[in-house]
C-alpha positions as CSV (number, residue, x, y, z in Angstrom):
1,X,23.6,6.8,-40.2
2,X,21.2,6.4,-37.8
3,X,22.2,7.1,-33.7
4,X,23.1,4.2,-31.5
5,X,20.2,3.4,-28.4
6,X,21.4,0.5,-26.5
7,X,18.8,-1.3,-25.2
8,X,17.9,-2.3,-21.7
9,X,15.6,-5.3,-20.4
10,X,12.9,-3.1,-19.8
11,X,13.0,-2.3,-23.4
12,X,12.7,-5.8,-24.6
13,X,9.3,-6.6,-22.8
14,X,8.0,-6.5,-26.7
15,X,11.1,-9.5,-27.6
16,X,9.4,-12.7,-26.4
17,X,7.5,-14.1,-23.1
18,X,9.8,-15.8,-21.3
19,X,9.0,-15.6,-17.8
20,X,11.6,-12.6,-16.9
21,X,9.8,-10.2,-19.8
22,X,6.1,-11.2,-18.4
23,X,7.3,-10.2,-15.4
24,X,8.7,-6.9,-16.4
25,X,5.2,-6.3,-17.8
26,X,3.6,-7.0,-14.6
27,X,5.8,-4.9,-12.6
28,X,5.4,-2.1,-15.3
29,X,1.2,-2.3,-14.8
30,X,1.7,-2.4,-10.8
31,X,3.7,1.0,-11.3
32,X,1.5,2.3,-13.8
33,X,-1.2,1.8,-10.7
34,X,0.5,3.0,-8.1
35,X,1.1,6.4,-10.3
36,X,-2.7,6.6,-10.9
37,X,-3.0,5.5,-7.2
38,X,-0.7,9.0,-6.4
39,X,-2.6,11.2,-9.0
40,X,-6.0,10.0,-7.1
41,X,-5.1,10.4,-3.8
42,X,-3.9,14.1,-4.9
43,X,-7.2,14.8,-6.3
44,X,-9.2,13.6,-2.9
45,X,-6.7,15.6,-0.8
46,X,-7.2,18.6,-2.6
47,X,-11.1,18.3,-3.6
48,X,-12.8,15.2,-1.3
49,X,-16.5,14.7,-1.6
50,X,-17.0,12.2,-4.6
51,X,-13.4,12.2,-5.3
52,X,-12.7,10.1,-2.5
53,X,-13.9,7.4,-4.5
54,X,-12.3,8.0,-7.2
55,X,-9.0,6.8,-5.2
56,X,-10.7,4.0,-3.1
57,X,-11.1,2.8,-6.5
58,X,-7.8,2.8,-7.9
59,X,-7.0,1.1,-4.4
60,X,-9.1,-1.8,-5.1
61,X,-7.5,-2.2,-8.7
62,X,-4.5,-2.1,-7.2
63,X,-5.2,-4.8,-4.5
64,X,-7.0,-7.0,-7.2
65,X,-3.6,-7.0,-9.2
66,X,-1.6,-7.7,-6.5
67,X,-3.6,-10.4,-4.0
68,X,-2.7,-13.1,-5.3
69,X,1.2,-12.9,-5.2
70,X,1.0,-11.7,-1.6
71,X,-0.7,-14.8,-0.2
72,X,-2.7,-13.2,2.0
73,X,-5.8,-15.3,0.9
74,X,-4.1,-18.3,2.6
75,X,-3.8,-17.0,5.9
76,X,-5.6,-18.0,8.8
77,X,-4.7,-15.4,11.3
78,X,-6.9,-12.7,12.7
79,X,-6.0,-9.3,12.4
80,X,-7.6,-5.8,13.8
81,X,-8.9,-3.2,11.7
82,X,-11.2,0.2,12.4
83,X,-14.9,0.5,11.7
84,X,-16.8,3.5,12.0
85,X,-20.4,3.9,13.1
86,X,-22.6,7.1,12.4
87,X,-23.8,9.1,15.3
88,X,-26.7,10.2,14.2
89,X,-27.1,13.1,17.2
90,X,-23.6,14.8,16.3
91,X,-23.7,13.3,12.4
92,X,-19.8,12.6,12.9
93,X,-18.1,9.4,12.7
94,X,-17.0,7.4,15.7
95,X,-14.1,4.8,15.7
96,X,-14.8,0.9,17.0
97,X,-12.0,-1.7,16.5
98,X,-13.1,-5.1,14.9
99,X,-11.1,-8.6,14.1
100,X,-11.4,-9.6,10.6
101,X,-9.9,-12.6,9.0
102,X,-6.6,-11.5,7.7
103,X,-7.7,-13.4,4.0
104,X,-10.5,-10.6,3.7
105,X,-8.7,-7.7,5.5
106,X,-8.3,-5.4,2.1
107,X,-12.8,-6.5,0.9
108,X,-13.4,-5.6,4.7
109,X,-11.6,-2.3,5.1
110,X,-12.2,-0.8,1.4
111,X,-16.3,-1.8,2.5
112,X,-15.8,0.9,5.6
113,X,-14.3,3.1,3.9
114,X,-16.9,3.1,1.1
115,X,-19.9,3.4,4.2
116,X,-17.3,6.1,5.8
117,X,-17.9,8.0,2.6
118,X,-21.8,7.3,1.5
119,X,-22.8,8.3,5.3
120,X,-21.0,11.7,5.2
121,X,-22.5,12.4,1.8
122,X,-25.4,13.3,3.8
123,X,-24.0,15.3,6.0
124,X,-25.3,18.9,5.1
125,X,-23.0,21.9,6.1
126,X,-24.6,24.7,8.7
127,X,-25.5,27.8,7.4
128,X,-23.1,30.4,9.6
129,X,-21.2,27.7,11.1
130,X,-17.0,27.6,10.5
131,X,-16.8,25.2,7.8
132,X,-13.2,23.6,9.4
133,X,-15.7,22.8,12.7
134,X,-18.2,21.0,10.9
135,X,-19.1,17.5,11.1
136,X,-18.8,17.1,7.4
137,X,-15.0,18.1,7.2
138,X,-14.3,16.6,9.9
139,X,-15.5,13.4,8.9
140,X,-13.7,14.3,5.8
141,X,-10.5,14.3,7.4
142,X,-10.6,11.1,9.1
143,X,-11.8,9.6,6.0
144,X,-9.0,10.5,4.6
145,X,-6.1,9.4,7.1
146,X,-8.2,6.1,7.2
147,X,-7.7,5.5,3.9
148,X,-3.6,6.8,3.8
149,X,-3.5,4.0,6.5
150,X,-4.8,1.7,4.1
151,X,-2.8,2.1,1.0
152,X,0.4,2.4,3.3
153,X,-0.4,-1.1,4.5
154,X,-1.3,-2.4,1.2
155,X,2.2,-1.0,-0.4
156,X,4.0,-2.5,2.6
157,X,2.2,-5.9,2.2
158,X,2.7,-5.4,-2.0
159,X,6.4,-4.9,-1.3
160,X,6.9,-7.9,1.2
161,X,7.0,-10.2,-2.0
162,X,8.9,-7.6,-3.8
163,X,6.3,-6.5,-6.3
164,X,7.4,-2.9,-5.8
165,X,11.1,-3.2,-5.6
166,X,12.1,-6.4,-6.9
167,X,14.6,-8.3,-5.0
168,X,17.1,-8.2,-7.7
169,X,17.4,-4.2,-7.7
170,X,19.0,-4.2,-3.9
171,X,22.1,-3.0,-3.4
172,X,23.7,-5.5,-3.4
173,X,27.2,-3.9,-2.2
174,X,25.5,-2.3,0.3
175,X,23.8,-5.8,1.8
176,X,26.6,-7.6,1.6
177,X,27.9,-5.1,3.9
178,X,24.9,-4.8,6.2
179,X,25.4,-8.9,6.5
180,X,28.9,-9.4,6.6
181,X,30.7,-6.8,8.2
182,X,30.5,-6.2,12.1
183,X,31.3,-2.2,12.7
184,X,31.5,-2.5,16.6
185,X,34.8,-4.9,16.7
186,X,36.9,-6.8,14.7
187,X,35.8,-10.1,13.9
188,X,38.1,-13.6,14.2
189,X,36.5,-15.0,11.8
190,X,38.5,-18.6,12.2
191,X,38.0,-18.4,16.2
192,X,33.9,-17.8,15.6
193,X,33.9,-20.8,12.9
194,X,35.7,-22.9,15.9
195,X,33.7,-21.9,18.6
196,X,30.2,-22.4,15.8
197,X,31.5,-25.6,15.5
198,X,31.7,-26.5,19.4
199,X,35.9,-26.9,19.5
């Protein structure tokens, strides 16, 4: 007799292509992402240098998955991001603030990055020189906070049209509590709808 595995809807993707299991695919590949997306950013943490790219890369996957459900290519607002220019005397990068269309924030701030990293490639450590003062790592570590910025704001921006968390796996319980129920005083609830109503 063979054991009984009840099945749930994230399980059936394979069962047909209605628009709720093409949807669970989708939201399977953007968490298959986001894992490689952790597993890269790991890597760079631990190792830099070249591996930087490896998870400004997975970045840019993840964005190109994702940019056209967060309509952000329709927007017409500015927006501020950091760019960072070489000093060629010191060899360490230097922060300026620019406004980029909002439409081409993501294309505008993975290009900085990827300058960010190609210009400190050529930075050469000093012989005899504590390697945790040098330009190099510490171009390394703003590099790398620059681009934690960056994938925190794409994740919040993926999430505002619930591409992380769908809206459907809330709590609901817990909203309907965070909506309803008023914990600094009892509510009348007929006198409110009378006063609403202008009586």
């Amino acid at each position: 007799m063979s054991e009984y595995n009840p099945k749930t809807i994230f399980d059936k993707t394979e069962d047909g292509d209605s628009q709720i299991y093409v949807g669970i695919k989708y939201l399977m590949i953007i968490a298959v992402q986001i894992d490689l997306i952790r597993q890269a950013q790991r890597k760079s943490l631990n190792e830099k240098g070249n591996n930087l790219f490896f998870w400004l890369n997975e970045l840019r996957t993840f964005y190109d998955l994702i940019e056209n459900r967060t309509n952000l290519f329709y927007s017409e607002k500015k927006v501020k991001i950091d760019s960072w220019k070489f000093e060629e005397t010191t060899k360490k990068l230097e922060k300026i603030e620019i406004k980029v269309d909002e439409k081409y924030k993501y294309e505008k701030w993975f290009e900085e990055i990827e300058k960010m990293i190609e210009r400190n490639s050529n930075v050469l450590p000093m012989s005899g020189m504590n390697v945790y003062q040098s330009a190099k790592y510490l171009n390394d570590k703003k590099i790398l906070i620059e681009m934690s910025r960056c994938q925190r704001e794409l994740l919040r921006d993926a999430n505002s049209k619930h591409l992380i968390m769908p809206e459907g796996m809330k709590d609901m319980k817990a909203l309907a509590k965070s909506e309803w129920i008023d914990r600094e005083s009892k509510k009348d609830l007929a006198k409110d709808n009378f006063e609403e109503a202008g009586y």
